[in-house]
BAFI-125089 format. One record per residue (C-alpha): y negated, z, x. Coordinates in Angstrom, 3 decimals, padded with zeros to 6 digits, always signed. Layout:
! BAFI-125089
v/w/u
Y/Z/X
...
//
This chain:
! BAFI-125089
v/w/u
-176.274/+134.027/+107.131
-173.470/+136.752/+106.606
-172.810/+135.057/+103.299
-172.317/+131.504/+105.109
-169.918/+132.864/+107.709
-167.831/+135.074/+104.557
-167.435/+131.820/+102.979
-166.311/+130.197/+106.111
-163.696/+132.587/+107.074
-162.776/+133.130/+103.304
-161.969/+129.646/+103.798
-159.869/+129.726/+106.791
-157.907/+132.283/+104.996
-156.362/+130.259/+102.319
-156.118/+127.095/+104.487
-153.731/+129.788/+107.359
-152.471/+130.855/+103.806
-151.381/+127.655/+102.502
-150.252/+126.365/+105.789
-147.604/+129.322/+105.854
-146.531/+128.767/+102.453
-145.593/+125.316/+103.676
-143.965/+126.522/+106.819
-141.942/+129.285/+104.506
-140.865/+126.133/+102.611
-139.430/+123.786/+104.984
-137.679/+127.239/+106.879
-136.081/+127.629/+103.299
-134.952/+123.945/+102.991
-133.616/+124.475/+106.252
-131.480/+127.237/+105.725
-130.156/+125.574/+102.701
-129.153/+122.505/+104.833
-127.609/+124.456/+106.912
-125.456/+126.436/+104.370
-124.085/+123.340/+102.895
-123.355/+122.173/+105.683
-121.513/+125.366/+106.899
-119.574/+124.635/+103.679
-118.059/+121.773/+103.944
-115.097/+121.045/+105.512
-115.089/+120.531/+109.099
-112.173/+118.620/+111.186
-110.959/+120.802/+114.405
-109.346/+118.891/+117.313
-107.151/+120.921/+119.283
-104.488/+118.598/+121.360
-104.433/+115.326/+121.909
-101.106/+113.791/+122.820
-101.669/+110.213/+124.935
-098.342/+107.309/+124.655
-099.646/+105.159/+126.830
-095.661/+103.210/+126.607
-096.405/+102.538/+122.926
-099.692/+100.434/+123.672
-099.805/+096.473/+123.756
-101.842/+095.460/+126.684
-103.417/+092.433/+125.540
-105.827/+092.208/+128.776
-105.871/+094.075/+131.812
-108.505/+094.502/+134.089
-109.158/+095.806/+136.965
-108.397/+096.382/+141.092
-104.939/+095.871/+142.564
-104.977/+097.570/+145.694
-102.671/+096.207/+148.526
-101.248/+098.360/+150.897
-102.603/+101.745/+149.280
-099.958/+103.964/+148.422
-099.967/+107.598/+149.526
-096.674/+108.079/+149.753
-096.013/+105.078/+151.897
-098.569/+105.115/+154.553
-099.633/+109.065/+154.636
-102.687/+111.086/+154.068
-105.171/+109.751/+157.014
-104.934/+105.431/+156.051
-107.620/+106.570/+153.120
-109.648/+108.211/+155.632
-109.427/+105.040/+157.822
-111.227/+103.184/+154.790
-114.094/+105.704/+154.651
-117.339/+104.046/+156.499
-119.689/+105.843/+157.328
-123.485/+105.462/+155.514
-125.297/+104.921/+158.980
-122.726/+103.025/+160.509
-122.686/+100.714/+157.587
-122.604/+097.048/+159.530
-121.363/+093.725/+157.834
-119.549/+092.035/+160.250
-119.367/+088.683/+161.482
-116.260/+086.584/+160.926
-115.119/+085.715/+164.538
-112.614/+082.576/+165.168
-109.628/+085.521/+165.138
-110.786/+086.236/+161.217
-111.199/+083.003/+160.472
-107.530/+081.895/+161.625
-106.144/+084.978/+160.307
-108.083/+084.248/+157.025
-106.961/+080.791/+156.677
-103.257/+081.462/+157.309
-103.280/+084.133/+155.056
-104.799/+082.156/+152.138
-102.347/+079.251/+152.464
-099.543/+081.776/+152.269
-100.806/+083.206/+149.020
-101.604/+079.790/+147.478
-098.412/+078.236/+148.890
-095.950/+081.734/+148.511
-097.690/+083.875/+145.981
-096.102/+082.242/+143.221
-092.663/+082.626/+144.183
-093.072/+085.928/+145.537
-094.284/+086.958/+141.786
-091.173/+085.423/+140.389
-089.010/+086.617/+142.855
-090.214/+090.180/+142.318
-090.265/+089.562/+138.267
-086.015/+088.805/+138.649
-085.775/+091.678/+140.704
-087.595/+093.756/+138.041
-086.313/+092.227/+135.233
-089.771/+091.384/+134.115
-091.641/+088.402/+132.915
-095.485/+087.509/+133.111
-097.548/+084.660/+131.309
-099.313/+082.456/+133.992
-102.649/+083.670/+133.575
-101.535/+087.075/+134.098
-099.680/+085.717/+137.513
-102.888/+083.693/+138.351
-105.276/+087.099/+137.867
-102.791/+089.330/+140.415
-103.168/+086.556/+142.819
-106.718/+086.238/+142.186
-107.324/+089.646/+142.359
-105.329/+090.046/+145.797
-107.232/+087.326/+147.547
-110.459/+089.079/+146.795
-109.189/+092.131/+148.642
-107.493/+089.936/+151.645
-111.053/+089.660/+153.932
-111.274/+093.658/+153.852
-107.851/+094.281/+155.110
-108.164/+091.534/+157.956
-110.669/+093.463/+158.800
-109.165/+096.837/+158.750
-106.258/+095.619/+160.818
-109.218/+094.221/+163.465
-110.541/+097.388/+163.504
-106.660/+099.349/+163.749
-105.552/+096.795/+166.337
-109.257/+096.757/+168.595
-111.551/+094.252/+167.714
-112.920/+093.717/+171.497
-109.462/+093.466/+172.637
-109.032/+090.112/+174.026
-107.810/+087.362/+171.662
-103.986/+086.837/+171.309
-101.564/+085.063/+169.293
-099.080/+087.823/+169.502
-101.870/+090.308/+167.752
-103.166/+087.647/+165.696
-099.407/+086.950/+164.174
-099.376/+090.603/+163.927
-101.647/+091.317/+161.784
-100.784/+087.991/+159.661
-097.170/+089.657/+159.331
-098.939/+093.423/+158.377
-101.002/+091.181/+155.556
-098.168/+089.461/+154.260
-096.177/+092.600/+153.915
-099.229/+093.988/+152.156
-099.265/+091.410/+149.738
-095.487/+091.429/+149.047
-095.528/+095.108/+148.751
-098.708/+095.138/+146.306
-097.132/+092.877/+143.960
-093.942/+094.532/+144.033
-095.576/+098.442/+143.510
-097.074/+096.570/+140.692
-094.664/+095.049/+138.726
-092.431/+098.287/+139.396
-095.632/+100.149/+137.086
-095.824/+097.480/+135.039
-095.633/+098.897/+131.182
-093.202/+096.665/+129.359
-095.431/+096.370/+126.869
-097.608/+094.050/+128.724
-094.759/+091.553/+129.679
-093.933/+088.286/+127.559
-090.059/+089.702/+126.786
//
């Protein structure tokens, strides 16, 4: 019996022996790994220096904002954008929004054309026509939320009125003007057909 359980344990012995032999091994193969690696030459990175003016912009993507400048319309219009999470409500277009809706989108179908080209004289700049068609595209996406803002600014359950509702036509226009101008003013040469 003693001899059986000698033999066993002898046995476990060189198996725990062999096993760290192995792990010895691959520690050792390791820490040669790790010296060449040390070794060779590594590349530090310690400023990088960004021209955006010396890029060609083949596309650009993205959200043009209208009416959003800081500067312009002071530090509480962003706040007036904020909703808040319980309050979240989607709200149903009324005959107001649709007239103001309508009126607006004729005026950026029928005027947003020349307003681009009157802006690109007064900037000295000059788009391709896809890149006009994607600003105007790109505004009349935006034009539903700020007919809705100005409801909201001007009081929605305030009875209906042509006065308000040219109004607010007059504050979208504006916003569309002044959009396309701010943008073209920002406009990288580099992304112009010159």
């Amino acid at each position: 019996m003693w001899h059986d359980y000698f033999k066993q344990l002898e046995a476990y012995l060189k198996w725990q022996q062999q096993k760290m032999q192995s792990l010895e091994q691959a520690v050792n193969a390791l820490q040669q790994q790790y010296e060449q690696l040390k070794k060779k030459p590594h590349t530090t990175i310690e400023k990088i220096e960004y021209h955006f003016d010396q890029l060609k912009v083949e596309t650009l993507e993205g959200t043009l904002n209208i009416g959003l400048n800081p500067a312009t319309f002071g530090e509480d219009t962003i706040e007036n954008f904020a909703v808040p999470q319980s309050q979240t409500i989607i709200p149903q277009p009324t005959p107001l929004f649709r007239s103001i809706q309508t009126a607006v989108h004729s005026y950026l179908q029928e005027e947003g054309e020349n307003i681009i080209a009157r802006m690109e004289q007064t900037y000295n700049r000059s788009l391709d026509p896809t890149y006009r068609q994607f600003i105007l595209e790109d505004i009349a996406r935006q034009i539903d939320d700020r007919i809705h803002f100005y409801l909201r600014q001007h009081g929605e359950n305030e009875q209906e009125n042509d006065e308000r509702q040219q109004n607010i036509i007059a504050y979208l226009k504006r916003d569309i003007e002044y959009s396309i101008e701010t943008f073209l003013k920002h406009l990288p040469r580099e992304g112009m057909n010159e």
